[in-house]
Backbone as CSV, one residue per row, in Angstrom:
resi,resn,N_x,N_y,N_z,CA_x,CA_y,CA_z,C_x,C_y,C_z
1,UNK,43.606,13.276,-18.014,43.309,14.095,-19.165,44.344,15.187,-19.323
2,UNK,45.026,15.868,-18.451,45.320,17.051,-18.536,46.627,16.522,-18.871
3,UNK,47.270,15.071,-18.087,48.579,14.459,-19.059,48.694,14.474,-20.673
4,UNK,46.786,14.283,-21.281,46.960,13.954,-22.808,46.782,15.676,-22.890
5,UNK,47.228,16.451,-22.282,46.885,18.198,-22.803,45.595,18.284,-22.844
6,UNK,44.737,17.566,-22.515,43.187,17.684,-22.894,42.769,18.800,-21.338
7,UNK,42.091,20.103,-22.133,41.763,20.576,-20.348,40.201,21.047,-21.322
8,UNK,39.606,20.314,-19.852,38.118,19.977,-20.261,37.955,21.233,-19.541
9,UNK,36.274,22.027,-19.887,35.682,23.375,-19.133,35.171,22.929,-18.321
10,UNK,34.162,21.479,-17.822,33.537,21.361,-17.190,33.255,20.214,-16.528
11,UNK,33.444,19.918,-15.028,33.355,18.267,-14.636,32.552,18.029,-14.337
12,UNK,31.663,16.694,-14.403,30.817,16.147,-13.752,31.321,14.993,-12.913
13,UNK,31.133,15.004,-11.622,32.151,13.991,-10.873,30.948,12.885,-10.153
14,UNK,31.119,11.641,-10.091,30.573,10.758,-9.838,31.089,9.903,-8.829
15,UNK,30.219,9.172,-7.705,30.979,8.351,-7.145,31.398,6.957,-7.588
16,UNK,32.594,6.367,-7.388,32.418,5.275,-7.855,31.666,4.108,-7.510
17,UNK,31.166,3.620,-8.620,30.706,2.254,-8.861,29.150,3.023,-9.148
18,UNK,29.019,4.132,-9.154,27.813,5.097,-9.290,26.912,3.918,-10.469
19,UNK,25.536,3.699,-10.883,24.688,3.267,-11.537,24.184,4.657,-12.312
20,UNK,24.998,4.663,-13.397,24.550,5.786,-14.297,23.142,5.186,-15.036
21,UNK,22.587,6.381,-15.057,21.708,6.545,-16.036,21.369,7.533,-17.290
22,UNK,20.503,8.006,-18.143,20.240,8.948,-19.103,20.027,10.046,-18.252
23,UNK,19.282,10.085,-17.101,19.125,11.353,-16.552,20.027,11.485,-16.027
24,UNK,21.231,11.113,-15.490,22.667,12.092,-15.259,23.150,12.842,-16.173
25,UNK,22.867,12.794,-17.500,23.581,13.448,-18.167,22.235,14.335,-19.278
26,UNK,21.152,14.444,-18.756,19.898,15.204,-18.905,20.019,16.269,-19.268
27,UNK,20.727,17.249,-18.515,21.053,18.742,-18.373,22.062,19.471,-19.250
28,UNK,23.162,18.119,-19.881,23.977,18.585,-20.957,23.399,19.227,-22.498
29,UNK,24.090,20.225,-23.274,24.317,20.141,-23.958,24.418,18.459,-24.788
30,UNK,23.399,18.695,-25.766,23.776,17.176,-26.908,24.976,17.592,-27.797
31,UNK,25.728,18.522,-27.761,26.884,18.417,-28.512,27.908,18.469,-27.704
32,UNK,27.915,18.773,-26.662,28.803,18.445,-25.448,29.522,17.319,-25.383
33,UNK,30.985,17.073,-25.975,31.870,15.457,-25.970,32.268,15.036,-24.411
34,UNK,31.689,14.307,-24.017,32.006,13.510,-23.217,32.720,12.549,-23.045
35,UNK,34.048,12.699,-21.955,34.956,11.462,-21.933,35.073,11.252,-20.813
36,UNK,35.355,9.747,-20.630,34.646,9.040,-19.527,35.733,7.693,-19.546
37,UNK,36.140,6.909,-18.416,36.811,5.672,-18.203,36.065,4.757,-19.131
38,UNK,36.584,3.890,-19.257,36.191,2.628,-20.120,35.129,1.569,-19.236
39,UNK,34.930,1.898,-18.046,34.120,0.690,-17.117,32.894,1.572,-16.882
40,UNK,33.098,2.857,-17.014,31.986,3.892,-17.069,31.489,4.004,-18.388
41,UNK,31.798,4.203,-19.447,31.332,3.531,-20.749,30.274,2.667,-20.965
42,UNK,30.877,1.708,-20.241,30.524,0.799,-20.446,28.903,0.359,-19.810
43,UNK,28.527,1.266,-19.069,27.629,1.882,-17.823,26.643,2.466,-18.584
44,UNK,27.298,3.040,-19.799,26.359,4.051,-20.491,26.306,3.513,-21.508
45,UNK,26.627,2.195,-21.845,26.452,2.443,-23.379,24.490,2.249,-24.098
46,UNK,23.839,2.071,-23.229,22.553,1.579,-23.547,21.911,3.297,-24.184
47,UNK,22.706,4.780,-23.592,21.715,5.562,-23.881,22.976,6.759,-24.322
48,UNK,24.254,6.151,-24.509,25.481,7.286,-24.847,25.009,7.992,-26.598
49,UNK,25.557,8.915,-26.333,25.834,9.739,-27.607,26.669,9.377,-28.422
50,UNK,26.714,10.059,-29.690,27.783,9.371,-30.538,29.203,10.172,-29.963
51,UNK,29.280,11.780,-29.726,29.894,11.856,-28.997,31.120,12.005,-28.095
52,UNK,30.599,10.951,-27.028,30.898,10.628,-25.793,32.283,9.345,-25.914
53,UNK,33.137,9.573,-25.407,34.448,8.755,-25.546,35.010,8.243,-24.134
54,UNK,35.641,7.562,-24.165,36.577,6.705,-23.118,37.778,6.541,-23.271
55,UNK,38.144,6.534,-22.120,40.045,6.160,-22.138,40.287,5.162,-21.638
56,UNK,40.528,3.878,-22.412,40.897,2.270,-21.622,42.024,2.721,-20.417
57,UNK,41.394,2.068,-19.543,42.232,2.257,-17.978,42.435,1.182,-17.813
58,UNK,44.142,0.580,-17.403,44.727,-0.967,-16.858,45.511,-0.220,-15.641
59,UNK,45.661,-1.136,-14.849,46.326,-1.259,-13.998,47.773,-2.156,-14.031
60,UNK,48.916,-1.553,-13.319,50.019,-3.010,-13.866,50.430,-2.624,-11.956
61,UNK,50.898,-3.560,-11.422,51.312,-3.381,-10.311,52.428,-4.265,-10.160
62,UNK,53.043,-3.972,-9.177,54.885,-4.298,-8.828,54.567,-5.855,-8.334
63,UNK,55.855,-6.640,-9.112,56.117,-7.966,-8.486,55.757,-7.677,-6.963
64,UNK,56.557,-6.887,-6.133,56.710,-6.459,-4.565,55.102,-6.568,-4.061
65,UNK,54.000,-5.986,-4.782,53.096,-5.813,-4.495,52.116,-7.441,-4.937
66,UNK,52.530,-8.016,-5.359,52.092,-9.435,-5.346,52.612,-9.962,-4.486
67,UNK,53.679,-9.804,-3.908,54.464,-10.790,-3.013,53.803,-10.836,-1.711
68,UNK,53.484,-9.295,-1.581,53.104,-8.896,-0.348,51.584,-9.403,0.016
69,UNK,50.615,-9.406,-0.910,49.390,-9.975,-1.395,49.574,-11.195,-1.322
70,UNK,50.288,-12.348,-1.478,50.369,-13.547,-1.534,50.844,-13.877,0.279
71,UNK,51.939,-12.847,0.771,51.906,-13.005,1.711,50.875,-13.035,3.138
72,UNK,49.993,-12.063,2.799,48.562,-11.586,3.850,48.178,-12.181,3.307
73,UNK,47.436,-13.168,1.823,46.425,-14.532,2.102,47.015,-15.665,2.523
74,UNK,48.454,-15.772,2.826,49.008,-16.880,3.000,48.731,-16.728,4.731
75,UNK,48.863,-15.679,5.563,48.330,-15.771,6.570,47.285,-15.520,6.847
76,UNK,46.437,-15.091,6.270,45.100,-14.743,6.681,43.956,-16.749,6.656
77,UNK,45.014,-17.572,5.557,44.466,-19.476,5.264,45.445,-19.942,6.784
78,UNK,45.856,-19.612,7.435,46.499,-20.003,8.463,46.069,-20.266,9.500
């Protein structure tokens, strides 16, 4: 966030893979914008606000880092 200049007042920090529900976010302010990963979104969408936003998160990782991955299952089938 603070890369897009965005500096939020207030965090709510979660562990991952956390099972959100409506009562995590109970105590907010309803005009309070909430932004949130896209797999966490996705967590909430049964009880989200209008709101509440996400930032699509990908991953791209190095040829090197496939190689190396192909290498440890190639020995680990050995």
């Amino acid at each position: 966030m603070r890369g897009l200049g965005i500096k939020p007042r207030d965090y709510l920090s979660f562990a991952d893979h956390h099972p959100f529900s409506a009562a995590d976010f109970a105590a907010m302010d309803t005009e309070q914008v909430v932004l949130m990963t896209e797999k966490d979104a996705a967590k909430c969408r049964a009880f989200a606000r209008p709101n509440w936003y996400y930032l699509p998160i990908s991953a791209h990782f190095s040829d090197e880092f496939w190689r190396s991955l192909a290498s440890r299952l190639a020995a680990k089938l050995q």
